[in-house]
C-alpha positions as YAML, in Angstrom:
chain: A
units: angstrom
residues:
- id: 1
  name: UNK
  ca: [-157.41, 91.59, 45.80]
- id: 2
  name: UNK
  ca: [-160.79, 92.55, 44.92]
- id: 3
  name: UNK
  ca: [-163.68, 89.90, 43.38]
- id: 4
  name: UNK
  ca: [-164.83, 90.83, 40.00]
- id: 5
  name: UNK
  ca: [-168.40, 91.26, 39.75]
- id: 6
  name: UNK
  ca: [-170.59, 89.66, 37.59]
- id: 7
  name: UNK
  ca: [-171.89, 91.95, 35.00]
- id: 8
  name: UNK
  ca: [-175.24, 93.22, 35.34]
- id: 9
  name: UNK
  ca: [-178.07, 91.67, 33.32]
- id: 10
  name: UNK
  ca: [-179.78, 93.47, 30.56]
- id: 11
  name: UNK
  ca: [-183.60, 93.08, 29.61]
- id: 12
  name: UNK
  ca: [-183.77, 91.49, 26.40]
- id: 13
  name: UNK
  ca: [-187.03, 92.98, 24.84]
- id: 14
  name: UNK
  ca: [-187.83, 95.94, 27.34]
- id: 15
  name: UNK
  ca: [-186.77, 98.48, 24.76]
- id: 16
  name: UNK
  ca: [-189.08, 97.02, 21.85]
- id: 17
  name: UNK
  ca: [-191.97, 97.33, 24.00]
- id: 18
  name: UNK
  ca: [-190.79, 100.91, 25.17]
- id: 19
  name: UNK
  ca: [-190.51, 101.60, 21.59]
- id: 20
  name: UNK
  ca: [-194.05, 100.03, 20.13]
- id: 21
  name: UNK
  ca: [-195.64, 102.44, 23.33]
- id: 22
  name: UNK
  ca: [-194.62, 105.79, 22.28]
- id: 23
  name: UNK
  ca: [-195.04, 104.91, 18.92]
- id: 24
  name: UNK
  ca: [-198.67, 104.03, 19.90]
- id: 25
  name: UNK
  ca: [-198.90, 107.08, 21.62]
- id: 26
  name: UNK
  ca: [-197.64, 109.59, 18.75]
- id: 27
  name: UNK
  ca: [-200.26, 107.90, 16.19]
- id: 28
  name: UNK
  ca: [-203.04, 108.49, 18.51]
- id: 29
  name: UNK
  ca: [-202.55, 111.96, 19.68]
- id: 30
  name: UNK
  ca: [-202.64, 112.55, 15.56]
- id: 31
  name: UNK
  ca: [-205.38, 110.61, 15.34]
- id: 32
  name: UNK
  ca: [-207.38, 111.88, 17.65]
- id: 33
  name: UNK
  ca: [-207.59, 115.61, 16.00]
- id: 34
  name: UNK
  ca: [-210.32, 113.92, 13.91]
- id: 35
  name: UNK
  ca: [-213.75, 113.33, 15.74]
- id: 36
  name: UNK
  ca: [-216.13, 110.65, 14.59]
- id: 37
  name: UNK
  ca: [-219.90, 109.95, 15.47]
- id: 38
  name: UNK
  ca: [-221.60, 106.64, 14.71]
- id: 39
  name: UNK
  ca: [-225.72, 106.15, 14.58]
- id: 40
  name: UNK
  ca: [-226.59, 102.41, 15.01]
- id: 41
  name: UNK
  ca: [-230.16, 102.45, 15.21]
- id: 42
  name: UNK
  ca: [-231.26, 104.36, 18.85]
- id: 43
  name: UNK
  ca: [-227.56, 104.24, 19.84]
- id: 44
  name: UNK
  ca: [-225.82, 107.53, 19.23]
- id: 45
  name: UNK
  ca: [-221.02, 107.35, 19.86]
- id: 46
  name: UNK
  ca: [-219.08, 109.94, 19.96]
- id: 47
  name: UNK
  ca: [-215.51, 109.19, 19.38]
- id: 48
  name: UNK
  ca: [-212.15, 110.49, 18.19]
- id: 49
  name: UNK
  ca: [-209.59, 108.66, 16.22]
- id: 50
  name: UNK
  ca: [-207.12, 108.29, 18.96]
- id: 51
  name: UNK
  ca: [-209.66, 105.63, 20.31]
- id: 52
  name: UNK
  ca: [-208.25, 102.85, 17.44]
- id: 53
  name: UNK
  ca: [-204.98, 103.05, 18.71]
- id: 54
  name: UNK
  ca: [-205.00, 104.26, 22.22]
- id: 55
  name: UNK
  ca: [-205.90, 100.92, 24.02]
- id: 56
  name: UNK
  ca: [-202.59, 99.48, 23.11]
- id: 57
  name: UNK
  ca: [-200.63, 101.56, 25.62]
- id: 58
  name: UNK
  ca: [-202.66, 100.55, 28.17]
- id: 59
  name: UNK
  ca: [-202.09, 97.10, 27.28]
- id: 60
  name: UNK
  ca: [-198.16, 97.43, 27.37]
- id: 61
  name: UNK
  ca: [-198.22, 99.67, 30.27]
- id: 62
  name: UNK
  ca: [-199.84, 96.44, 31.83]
- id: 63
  name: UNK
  ca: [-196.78, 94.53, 30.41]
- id: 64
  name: UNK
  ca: [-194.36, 97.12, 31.38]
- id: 65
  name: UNK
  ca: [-195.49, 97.35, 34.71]
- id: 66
  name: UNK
  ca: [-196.19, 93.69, 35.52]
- id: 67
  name: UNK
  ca: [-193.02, 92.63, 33.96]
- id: 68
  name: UNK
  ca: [-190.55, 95.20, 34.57]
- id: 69
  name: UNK
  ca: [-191.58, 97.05, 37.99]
- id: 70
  name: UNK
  ca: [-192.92, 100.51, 38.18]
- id: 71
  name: UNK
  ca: [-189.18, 102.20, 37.75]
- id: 72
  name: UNK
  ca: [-189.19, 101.06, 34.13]
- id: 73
  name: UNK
  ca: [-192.67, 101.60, 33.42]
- id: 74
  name: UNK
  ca: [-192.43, 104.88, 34.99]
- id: 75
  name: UNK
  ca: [-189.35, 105.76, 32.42]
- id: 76
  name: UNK
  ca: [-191.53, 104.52, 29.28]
- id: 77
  name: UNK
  ca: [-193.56, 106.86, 30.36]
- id: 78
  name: UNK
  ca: [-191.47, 109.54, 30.77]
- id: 79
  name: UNK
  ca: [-190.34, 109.20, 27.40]
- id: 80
  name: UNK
  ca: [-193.77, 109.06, 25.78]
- id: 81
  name: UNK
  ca: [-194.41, 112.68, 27.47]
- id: 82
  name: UNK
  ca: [-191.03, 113.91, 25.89]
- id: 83
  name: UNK
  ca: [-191.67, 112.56, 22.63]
- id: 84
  name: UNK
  ca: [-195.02, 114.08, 22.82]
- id: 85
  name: UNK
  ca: [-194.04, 117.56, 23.91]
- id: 86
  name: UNK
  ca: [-191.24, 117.23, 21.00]
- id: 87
  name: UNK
  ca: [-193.70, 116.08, 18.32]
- id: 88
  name: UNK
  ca: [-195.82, 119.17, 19.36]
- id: 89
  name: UNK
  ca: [-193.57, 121.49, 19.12]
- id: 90
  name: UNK
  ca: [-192.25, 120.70, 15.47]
- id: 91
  name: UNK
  ca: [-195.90, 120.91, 13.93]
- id: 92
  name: UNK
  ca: [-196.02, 123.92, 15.62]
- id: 93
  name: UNK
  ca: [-192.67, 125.35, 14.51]
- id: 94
  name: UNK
  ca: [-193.79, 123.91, 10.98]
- id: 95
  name: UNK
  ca: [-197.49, 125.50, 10.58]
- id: 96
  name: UNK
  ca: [-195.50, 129.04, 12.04]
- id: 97
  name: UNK
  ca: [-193.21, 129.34, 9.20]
- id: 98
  name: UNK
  ca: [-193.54, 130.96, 6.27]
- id: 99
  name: UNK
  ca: [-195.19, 129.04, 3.54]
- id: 100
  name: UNK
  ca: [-192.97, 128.43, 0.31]
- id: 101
  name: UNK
  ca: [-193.99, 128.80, -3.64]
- id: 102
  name: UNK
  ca: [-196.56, 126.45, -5.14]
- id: 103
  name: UNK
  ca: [-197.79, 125.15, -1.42]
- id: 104
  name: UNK
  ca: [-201.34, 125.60, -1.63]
- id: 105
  name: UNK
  ca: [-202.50, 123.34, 1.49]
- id: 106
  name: UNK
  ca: [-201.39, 125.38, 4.44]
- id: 107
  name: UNK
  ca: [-205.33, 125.46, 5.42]
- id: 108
  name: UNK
  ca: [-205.48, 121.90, 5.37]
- id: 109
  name: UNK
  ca: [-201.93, 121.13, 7.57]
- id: 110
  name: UNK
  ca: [-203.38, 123.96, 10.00]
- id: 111
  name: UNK
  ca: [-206.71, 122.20, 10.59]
- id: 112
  name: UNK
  ca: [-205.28, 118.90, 11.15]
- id: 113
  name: UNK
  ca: [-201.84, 119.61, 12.77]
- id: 114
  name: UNK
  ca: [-202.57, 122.90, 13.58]
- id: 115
  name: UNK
  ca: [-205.13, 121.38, 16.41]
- id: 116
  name: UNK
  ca: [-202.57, 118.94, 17.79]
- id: 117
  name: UNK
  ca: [-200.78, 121.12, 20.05]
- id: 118
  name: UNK
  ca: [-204.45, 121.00, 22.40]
- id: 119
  name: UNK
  ca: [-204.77, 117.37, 21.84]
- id: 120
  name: UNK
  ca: [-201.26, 116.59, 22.52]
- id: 121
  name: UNK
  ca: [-201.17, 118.71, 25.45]
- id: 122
  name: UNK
  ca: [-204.87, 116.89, 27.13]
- id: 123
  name: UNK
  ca: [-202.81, 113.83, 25.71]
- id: 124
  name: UNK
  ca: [-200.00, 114.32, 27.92]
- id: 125
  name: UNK
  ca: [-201.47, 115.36, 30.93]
- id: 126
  name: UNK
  ca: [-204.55, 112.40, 30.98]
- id: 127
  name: UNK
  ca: [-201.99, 109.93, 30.20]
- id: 128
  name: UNK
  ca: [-198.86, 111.01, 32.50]
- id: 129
  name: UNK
  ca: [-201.77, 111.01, 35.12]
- id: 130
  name: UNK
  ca: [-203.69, 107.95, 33.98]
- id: 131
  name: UNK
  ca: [-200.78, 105.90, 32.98]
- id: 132
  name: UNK
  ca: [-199.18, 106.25, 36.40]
- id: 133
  name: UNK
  ca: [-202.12, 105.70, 38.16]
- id: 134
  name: UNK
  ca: [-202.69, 102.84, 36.10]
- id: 135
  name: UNK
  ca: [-199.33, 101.48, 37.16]
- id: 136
  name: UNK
  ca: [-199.34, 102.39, 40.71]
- id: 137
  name: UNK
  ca: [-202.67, 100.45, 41.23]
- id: 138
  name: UNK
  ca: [-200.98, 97.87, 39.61]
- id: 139
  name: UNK
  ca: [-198.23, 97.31, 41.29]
- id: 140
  name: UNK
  ca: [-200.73, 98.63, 44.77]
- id: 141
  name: UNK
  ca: [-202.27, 95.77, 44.11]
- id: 142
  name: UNK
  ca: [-199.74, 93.12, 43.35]
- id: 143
  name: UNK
  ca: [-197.80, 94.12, 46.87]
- id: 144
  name: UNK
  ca: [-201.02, 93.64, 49.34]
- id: 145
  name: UNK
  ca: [-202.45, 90.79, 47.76]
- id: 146
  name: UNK
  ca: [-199.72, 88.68, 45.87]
- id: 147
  name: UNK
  ca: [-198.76, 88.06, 42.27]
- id: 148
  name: UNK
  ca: [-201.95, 85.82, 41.73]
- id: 149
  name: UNK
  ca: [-205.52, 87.25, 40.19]
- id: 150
  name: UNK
  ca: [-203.69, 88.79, 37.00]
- id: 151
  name: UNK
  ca: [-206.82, 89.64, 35.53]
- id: 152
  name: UNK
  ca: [-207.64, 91.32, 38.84]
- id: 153
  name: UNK
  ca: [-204.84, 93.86, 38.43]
- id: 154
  name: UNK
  ca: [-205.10, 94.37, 34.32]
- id: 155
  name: UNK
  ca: [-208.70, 95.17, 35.05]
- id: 156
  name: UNK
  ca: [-208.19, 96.79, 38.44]
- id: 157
  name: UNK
  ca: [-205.84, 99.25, 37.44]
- id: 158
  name: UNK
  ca: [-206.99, 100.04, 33.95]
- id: 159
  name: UNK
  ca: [-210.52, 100.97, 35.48]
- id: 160
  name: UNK
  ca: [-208.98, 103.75, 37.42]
- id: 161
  name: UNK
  ca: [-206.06, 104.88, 35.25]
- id: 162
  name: UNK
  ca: [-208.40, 105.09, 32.25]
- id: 163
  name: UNK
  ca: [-211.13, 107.13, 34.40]
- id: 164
  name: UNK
  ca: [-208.76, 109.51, 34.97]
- id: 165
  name: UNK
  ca: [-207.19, 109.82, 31.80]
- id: 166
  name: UNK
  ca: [-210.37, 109.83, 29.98]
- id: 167
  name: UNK
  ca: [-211.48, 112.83, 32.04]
- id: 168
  name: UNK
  ca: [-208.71, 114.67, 32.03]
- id: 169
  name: UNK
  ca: [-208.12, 114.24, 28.23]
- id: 170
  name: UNK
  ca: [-211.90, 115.10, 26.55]
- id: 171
  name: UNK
  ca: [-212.05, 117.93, 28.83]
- id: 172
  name: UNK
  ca: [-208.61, 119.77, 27.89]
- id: 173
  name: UNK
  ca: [-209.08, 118.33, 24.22]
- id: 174
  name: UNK
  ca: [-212.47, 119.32, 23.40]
- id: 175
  name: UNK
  ca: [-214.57, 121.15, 25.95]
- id: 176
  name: UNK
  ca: [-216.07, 123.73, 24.28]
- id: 177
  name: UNK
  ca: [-215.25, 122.08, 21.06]
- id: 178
  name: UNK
  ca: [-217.71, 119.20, 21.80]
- id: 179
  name: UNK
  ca: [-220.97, 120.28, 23.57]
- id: 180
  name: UNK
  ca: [-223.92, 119.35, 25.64]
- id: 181
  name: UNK
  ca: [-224.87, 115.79, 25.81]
- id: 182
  name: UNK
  ca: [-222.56, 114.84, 22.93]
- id: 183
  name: UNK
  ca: [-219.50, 116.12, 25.29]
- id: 184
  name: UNK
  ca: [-221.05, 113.46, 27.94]
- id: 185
  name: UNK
  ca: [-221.63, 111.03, 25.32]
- id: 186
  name: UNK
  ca: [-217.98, 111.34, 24.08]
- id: 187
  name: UNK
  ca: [-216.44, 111.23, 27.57]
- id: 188
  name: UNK
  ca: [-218.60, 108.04, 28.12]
- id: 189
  name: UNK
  ca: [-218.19, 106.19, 25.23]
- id: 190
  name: UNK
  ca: [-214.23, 106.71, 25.18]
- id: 191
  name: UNK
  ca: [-214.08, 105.34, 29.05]
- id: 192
  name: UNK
  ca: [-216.68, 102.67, 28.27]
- id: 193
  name: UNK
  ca: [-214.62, 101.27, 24.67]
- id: 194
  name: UNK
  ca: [-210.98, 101.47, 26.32]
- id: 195
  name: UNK
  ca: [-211.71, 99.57, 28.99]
- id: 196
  name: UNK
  ca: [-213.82, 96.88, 26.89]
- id: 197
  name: UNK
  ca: [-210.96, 96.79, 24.66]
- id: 198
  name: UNK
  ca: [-208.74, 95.47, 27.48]
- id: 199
  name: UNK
  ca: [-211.27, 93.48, 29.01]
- id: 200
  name: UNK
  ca: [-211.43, 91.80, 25.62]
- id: 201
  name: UNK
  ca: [-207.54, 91.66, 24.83]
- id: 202
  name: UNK
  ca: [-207.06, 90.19, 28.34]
- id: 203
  name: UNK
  ca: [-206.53, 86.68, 27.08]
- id: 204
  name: UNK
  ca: [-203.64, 88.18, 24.85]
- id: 205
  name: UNK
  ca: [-202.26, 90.47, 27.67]
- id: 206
  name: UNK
  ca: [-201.45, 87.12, 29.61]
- id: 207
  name: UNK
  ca: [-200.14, 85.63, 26.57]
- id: 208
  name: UNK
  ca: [-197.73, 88.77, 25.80]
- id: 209
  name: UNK
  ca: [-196.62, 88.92, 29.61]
- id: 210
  name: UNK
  ca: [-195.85, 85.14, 29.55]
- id: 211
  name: UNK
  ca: [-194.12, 85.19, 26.60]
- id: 212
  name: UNK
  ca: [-192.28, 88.34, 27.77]
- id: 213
  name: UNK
  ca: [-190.92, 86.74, 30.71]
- id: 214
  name: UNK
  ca: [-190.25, 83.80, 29.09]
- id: 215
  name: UNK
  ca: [-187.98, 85.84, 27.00]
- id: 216
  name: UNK
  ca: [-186.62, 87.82, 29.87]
- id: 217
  name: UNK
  ca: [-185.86, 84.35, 31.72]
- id: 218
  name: UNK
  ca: [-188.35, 84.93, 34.85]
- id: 219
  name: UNK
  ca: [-190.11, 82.32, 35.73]
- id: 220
  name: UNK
  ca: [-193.86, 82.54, 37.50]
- id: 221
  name: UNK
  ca: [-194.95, 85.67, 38.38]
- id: 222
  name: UNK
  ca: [-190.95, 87.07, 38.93]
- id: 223
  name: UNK
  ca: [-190.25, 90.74, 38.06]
- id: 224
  name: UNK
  ca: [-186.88, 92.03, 35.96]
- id: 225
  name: UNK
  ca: [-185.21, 92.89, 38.83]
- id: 226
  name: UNK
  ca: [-183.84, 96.56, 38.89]
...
């Protein structure tokens, strides 16, 4: 006669932060169809609205990642690239059909949503790349040198996952768009402000990953196990 097993154990708040990242994700790449530059004094920013937002996913990747173990991480990010490819597709569908009586704004939803297929599709490309990078340092990092120096592997990883997003997404988004030294200045300032932003947040990044796994019942620096 066979044992019963003991049923499996369930992550308690895995898919709230799964939910908050794509949700972070589909506000920025709409966003980020609006590009904003700033004059204080000598200093000259080039930004695009994604950049308010943006940051967070980073910051529960990090959770994601140091919590739950690159499989789940990896599968939060899976479904923020579906969700994005989705969302594209319906403002395209949308701007495509024919426009009904009275709607007189069909010049304004093309010039806002009409752009987001490009940004969506730099979007998903710089973050699939970045945001695996990101976690694959992470969790590089973790297995050669131990779960101590957090900060090491928030900062660590995010310097190289958001290089290569950042790249990846200004130049699919807007080259040609954005020229010359402002293209430069907009690639810089957007790899310069996420990673401050994180730098920043670190002290709530521990907080949120303590309080995760306090949640999840782990205790030190234990991951979910898969």
């Amino acid at each position: 006669m066979s044992t019963p097993t003991a049923p499996s154990r369930h992550p308690r708040v895995y898919d709230m932060i799964a939910v908050a990242f794509v949700a972070a994700l589909l506000i920025s790449n709409v966003a980020a169809t609006k590009v904003t530059a700033l004059d204080w004094g000598p200093v000259h920013l080039v930004f695009d609205g994604g950049a308010v937002l943006f940051p967070l996913t980073y910051i529960l990747g990090d959770v994601l990642s140091e919590v739950y173990g690159f499989g789940r991480a990896r599968r939060v990010i899976v479904m923020g690239f579906a969700a994005s490819i989705a969302a594209s597709a319906v403002f395209w569908i949308v701007q495509a059909a024919p426009v009904g009586p009275g709607y007189e704004n069909q010049a304004a939803f093309e010039a806002v949503l009409g752009f987001v297929p490009r940004v969506v599709a730099a979007s998903v490309i710089g973050y699939l790349a970045g945001q695996l990078v990101n976690a694959l340092v992470l969790v590089g990092i973790r297995s050669r040198w131990g779960a101590r120096r957090l900060w090491a592997r928030l900062i660590g990883s995010t310097l190289v996952g958001e290089a290569v997003d950042t790249a990846l997404f200004c130049t699919i988004a807007f080259a040609g768009v954005i020229e010359g030294g402002d293209f430069v200045n907009y690639v810089v300032t957007g790899y310069v402000y996420k990673v401050a932003v994180e730098v920043v947040l670190l002290p709530l990044t521990y907080r949120v990953i303590g309080w995760v796994r306090g949640l999840e019942g782990l205790e030190g620096s234990e991951v979910f196990p898969a």
